[in-house]
C-alpha positions as CSV (number, residue, x, y, z in Angstrom):
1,X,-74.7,124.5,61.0
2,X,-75.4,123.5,64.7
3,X,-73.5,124.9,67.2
4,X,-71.2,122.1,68.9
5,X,-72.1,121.1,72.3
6,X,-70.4,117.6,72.3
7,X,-68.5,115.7,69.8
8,X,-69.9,112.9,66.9
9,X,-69.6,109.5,67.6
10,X,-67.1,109.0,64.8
11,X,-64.7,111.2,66.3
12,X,-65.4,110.0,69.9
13,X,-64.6,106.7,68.3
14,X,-61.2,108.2,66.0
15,X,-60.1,110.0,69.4
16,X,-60.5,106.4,71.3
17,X,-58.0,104.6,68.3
18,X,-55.2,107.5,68.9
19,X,-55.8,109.0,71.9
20,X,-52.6,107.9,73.9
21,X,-50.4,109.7,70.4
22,X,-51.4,113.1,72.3
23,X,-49.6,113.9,75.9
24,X,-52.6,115.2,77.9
25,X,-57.0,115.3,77.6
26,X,-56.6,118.8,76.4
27,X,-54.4,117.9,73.4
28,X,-57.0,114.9,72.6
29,X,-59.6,117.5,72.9
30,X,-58.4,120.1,70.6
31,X,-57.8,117.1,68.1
32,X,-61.8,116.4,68.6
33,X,-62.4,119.9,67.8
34,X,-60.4,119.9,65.1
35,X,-62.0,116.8,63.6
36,X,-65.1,117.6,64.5
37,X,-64.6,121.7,62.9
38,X,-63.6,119.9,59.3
39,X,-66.8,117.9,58.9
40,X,-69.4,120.7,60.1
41,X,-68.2,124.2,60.7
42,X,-68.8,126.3,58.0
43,X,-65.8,128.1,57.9
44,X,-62.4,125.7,58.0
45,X,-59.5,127.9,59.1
46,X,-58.9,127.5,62.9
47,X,-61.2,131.0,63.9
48,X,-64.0,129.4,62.2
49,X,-64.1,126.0,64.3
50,X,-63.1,127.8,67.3
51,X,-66.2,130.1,66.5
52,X,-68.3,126.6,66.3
53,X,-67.6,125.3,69.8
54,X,-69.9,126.5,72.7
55,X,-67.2,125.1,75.4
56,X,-64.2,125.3,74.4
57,X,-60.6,127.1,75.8
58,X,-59.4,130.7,74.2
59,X,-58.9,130.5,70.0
60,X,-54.6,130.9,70.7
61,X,-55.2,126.9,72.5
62,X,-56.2,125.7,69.5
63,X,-53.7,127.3,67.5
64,X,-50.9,126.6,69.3
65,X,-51.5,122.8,69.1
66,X,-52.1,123.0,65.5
67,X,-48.7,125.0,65.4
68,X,-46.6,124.7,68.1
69,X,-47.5,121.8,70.4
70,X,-44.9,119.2,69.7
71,X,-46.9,116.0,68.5
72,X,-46.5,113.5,65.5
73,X,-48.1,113.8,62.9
74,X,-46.5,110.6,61.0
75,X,-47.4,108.8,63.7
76,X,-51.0,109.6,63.5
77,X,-51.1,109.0,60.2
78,X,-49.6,105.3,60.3
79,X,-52.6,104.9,62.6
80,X,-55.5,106.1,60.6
81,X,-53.7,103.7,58.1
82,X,-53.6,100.6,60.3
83,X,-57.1,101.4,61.5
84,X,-58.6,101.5,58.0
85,X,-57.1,98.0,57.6
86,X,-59.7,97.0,59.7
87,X,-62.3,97.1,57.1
88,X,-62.4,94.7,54.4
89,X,-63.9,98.0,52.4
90,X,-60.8,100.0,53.2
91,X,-57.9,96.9,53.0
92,X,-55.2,97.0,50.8
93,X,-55.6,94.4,48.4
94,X,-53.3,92.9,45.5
95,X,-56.2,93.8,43.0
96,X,-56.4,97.4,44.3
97,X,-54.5,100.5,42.9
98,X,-52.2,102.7,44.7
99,X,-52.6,106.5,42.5
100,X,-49.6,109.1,42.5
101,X,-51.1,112.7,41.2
102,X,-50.1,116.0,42.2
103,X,-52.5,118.3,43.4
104,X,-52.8,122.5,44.2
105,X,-54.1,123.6,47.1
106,X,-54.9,126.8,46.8
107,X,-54.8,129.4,49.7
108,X,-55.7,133.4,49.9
109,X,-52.4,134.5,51.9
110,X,-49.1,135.2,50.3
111,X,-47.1,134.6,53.4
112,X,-47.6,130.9,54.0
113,X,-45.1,128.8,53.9
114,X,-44.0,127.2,50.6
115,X,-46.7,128.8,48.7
116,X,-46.3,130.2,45.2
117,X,-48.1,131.0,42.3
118,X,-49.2,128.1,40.2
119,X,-50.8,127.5,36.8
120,X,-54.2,125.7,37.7
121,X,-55.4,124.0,34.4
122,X,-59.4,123.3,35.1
123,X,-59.8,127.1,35.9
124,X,-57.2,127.9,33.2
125,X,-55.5,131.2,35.7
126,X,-52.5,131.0,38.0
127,X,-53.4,130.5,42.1
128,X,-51.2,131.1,45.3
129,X,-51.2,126.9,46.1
130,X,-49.3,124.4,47.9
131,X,-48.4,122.3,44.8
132,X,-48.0,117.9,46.6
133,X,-47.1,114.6,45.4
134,X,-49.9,112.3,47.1
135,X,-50.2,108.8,47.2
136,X,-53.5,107.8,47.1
137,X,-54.8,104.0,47.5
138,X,-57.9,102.8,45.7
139,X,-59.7,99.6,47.2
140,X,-61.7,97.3,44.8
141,X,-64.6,98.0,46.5
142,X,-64.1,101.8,45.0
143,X,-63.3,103.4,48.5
144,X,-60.3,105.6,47.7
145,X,-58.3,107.6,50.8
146,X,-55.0,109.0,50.8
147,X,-52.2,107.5,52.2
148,X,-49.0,110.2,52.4
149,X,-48.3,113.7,51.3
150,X,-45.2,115.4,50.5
151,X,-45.2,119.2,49.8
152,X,-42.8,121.1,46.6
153,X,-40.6,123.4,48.1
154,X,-39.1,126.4,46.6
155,X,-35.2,125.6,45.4
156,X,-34.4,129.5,46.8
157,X,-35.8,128.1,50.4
158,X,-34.5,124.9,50.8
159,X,-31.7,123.7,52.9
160,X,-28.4,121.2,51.0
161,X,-30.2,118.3,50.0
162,X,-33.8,118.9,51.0
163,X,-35.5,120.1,48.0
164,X,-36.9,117.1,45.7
165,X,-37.9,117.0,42.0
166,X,-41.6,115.3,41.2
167,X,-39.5,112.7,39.8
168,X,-37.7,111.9,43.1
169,X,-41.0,112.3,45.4
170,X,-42.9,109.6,42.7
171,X,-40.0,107.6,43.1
172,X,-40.3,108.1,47.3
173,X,-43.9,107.8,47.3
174,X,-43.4,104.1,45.5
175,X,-40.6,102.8,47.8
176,X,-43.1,103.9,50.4
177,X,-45.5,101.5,49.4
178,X,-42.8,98.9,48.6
179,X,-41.6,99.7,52.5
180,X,-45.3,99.1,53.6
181,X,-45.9,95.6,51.5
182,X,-48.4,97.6,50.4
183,X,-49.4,95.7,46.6
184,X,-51.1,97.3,43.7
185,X,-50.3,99.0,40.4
186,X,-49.0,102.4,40.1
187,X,-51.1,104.6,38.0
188,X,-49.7,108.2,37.1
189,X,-50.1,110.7,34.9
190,X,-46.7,112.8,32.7
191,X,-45.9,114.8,35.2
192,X,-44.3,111.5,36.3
193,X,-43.5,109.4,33.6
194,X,-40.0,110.1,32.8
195,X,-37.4,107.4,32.3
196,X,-36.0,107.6,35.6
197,X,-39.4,106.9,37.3
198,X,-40.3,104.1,34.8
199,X,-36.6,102.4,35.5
200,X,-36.8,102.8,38.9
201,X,-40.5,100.7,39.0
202,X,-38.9,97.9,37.3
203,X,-36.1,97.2,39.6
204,X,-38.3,97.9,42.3
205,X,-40.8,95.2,40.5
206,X,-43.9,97.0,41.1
207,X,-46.4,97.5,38.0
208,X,-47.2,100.9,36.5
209,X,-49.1,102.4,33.7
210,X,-48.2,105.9,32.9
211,X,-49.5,108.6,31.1
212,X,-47.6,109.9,28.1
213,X,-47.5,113.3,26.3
214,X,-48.2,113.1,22.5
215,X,-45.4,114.7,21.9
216,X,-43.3,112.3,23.2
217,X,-40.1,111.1,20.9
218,X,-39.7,107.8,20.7
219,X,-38.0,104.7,18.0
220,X,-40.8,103.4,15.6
221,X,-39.9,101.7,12.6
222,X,-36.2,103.0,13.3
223,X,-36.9,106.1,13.4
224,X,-37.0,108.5,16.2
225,X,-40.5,110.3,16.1
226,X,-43.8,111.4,18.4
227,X,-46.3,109.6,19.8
228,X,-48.5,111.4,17.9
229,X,-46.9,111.7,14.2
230,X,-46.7,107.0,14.8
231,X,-50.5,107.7,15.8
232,X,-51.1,109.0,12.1
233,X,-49.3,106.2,10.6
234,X,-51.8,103.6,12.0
235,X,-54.4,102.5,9.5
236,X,-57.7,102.3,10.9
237,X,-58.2,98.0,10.6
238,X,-55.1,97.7,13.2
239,X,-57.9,99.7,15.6
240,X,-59.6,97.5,18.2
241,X,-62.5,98.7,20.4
242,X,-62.4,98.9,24.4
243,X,-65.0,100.0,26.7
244,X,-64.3,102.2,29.3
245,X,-67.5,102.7,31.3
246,X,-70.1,103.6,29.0
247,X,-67.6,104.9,26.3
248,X,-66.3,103.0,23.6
249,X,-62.8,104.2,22.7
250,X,-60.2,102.5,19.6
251,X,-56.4,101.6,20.7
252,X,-53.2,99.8,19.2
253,X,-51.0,98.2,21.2
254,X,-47.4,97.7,20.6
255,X,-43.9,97.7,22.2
256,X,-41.9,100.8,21.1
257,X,-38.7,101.4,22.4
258,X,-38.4,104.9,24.5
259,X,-35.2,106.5,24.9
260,X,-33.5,105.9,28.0
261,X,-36.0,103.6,29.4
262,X,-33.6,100.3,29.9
263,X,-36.6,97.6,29.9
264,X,-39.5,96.3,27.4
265,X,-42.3,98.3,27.7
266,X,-46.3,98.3,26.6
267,X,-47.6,101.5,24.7
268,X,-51.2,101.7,23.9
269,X,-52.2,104.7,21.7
270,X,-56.3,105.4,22.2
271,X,-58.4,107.1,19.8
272,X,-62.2,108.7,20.3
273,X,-63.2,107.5,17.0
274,X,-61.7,104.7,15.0
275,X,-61.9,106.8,11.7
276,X,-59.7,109.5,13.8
277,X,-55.7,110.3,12.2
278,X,-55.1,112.2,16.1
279,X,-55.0,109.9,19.0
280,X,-56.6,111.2,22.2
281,X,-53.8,109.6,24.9
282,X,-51.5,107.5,25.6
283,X,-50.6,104.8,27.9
284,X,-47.4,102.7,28.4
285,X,-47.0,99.8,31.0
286,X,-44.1,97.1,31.9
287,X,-46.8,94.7,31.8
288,X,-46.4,93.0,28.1
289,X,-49.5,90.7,27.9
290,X,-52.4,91.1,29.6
291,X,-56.0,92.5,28.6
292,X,-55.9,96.4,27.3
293,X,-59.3,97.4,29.4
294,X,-57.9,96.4,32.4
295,X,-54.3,98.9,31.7
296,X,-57.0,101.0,31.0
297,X,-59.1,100.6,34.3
298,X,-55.9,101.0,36.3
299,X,-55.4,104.6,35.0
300,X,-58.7,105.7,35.2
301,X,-58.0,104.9,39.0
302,X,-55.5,107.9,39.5
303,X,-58.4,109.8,38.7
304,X,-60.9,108.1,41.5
305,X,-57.8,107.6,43.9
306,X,-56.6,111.7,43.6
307,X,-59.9,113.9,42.2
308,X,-62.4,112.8,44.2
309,X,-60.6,113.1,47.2
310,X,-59.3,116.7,46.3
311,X,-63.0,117.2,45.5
312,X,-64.4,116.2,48.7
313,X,-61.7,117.6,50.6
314,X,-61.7,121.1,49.1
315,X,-65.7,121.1,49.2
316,X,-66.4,119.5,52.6
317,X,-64.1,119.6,54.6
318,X,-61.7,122.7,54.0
319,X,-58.7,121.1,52.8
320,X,-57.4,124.4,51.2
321,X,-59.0,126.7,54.0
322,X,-56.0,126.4,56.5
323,X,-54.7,129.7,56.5
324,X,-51.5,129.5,59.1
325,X,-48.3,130.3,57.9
326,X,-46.6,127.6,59.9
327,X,-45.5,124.8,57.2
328,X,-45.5,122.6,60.1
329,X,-49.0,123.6,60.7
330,X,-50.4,123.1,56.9
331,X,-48.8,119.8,56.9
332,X,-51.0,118.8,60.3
333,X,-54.1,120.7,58.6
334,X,-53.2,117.9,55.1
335,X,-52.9,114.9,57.4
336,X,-55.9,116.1,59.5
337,X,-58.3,116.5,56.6
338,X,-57.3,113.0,55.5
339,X,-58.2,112.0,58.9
340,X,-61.2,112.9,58.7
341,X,-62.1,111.9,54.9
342,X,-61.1,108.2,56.0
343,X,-63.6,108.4,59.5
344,X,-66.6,109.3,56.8
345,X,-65.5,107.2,54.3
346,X,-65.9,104.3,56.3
347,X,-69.4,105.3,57.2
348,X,-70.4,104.9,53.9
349,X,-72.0,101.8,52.2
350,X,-73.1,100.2,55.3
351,X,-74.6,97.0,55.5
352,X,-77.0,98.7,58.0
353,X,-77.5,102.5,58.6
354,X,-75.6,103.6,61.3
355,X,-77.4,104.8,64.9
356,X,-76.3,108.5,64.3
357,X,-76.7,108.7,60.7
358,X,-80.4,106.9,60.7
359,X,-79.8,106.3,56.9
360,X,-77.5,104.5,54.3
361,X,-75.1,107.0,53.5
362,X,-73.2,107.2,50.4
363,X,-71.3,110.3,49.6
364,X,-68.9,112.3,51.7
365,X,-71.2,115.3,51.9
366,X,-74.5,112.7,52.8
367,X,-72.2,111.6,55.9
368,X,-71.3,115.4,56.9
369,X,-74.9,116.5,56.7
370,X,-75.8,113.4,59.2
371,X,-73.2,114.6,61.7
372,X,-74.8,117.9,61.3
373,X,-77.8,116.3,62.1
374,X,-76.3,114.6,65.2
375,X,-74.7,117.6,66.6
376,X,-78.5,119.3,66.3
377,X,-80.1,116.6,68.3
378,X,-77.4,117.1,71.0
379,X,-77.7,120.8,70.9
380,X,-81.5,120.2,71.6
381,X,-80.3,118.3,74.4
382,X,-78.3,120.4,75.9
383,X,-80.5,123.3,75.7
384,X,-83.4,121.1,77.5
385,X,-80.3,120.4,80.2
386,X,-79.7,123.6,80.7
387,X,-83.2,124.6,81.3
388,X,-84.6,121.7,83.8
389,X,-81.5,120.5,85.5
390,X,-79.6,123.3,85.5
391,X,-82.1,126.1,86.1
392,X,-80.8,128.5,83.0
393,X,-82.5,131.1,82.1
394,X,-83.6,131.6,78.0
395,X,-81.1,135.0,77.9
396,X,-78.1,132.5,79.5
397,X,-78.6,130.2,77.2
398,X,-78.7,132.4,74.0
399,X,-75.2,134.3,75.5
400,X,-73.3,131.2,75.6
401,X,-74.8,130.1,71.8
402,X,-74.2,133.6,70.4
């Protein structure tokens, strides 16, 4: 990684769009470092992108405005939103998706704020994590970014009326978008779909297509029973085939009535193989006609909308490497991450290469190796500076880099 002598272009540009949301030049400074530290600095928490910059102020500055400094962070994150309206690639759209997921971050110290140890199913071992309700908005185009965060805290913690359920938070996270005019289908998985979440969509009148557990109970043929034990009782001609991708899957759809759910509702049972008793998921949706690949598309967008930016942001760009304790600070670290995932995201899929990437990017680690690549050339730079204008001396030059 290049030691940092100046700042990318993108985050010259990001600093221009919310510069006057900061009080002084130092505060839009640090916020250039910090931006700048989460694309290329090879170690996230605040000592490692401090340790990056060759000009910088002392390590507690940068600290203290991630911490301390009073500046807001809502505020800066209605404007990364406004500014990615800019882009027809980025622009909310009636067609595109707008993905609730909860996500762990994990973290290596005990003592942060709202931490706690969580069971974290793709390694299969509990982690000290942040556990958040995200909403996460999916363009046609494919460009997925998040949009808000909202952090679990624990009950023992929180102050009379402050600590929310996942079920209230999905419910926040839609009104939200409703507040916004934001359009688009929800798309969520069980950890969600209870029937206070699916009522409160339908007097809301947004769309939705949940997830459901197997084990579900519902009423089919006047019987309670699960999800899975009406799966069995499906013959296999009643199975009709639906691509997803480049995988053909078998589904029934029909309208079963779920207990305490006060409106009619959609439930398509999918199987790998149509010869299979045991169906392999689940779906249900308000939406009573329509065609079952695109119920089917919609879901698979919580997983574009929510993974891949977990994935990106935990791999490039250190979204579970801020270690301060402050929860003030690891919300600013969450909103600053996504900051910088929607300045690269929009530097991908150009209709031209950009002048400091010198080549069509297309992944979120592509764009972070180009900025590497334009902090180098500036390094070079100021080296040759250093040397010819300035009259440095080779032992000067390699104090201040080391």
């Amino acid at each position: 990684m290049p030691t940092i002598v100046d700042f990318p272009t993108i985050v010259k540009d990001a600093v221009d769009i919310c510069g006057d949301l900061f009080a002084n030049e130092p505060e839009r400074r640090h916020c250039a470092e910090y931006l700048t530290g989460l694309m290329v600095a090879a170690k996230k928490p605040v000592s490692g992108i401090h340790g990056a910059l060759v000009v910088t102020t002392d390590q507690a500055c940068l600290n203290r405005w991630l911490n301390e400094v009073t500046w807001d962070v809502q505020a800066l994150n209605d404007r990364r939103l406004a500014w990615l309206q800019g882009d027809p690639k980025t622009r909310y759209s009636p067609r595109g998706v707008i993905a609730i997921d909860n996500t762990l971050v994990d973290h290596a110290g005990k003592l942060i704020e709202d931490v706690g140890w969580f069971w974290d199913h793709a390694h299969e071992r509990y982690v000290i994590a942040h556990d958040s309700l995200s909403s996460n908005d999916v363009c046609p185009s494919g460009a997925p970014y998040p949009m808000a965060w909202r952090r679990f805290k624990k009950q023992d913690v929180c102050q009379k009326g402050e600590c929310t359920d996942p079920t209230a938070l999905c419910m926040e996270r839609s009104d939200d978008a409703s507040t916004r005019d934001i359009p688009g289908d929800f798309p969520f998985d069980s950890y969600c779909t209870s029937a206070r979440v699916l009522n409160h969509m339908q007097h809301t009148t947004r769309a939705y297509v949940g997830e459901l557990k197997l084990n579900r109970k519902l009423v089919y043929d006047g019987r309670e029973q699960s999800l899975q034990a009406v799966a069995r009782q499906i013959p296999w001609q009643a199975k009709k085939p639906v691509r997803v991708g480049n995988r053909r899957y078998w589904y029934c759809s029909k309208q079963m009535r779920i207990p305490d759910v006060t409106h009619p509702r959609r439930i398509v049972l999918l199987w790998k193989e149509r010869d299979h008793a045991e169906a392999s998921n689940a779906l249900v949706s308000k939406r009573l006609l329509g065609e079952v690949s695109r119920m089917v598309l919609v879901y698979r967008h919580r997983w574009t909308g929510t993974e891949t930016f977990h994935r990106d942001g935990k791999q490039e760009l250190g979204l579970g490497d801020g270690q301060v304790r402050n929860g003030e600070g690891q919300t600013r670290h969450v909103y600053l991450v996504s900051a910088a995932y929607s300045l690269l995201m929009r530097s991908l899929h150009q209709t031209r290469p950009q002048d400091w990437a010198r080549t069509m990017l297309t992944t979120i680690g592509e764009a972070c190796r180009a900025i590497k690549g334009e902090l180098l050339g500036q390094l070079v730079d100021w080296i040759i500076d250093k040397l010819t204008d300035d009259h440095w001396s080779v032992p000067q030059i390699k104090a201040v880099l080391a």
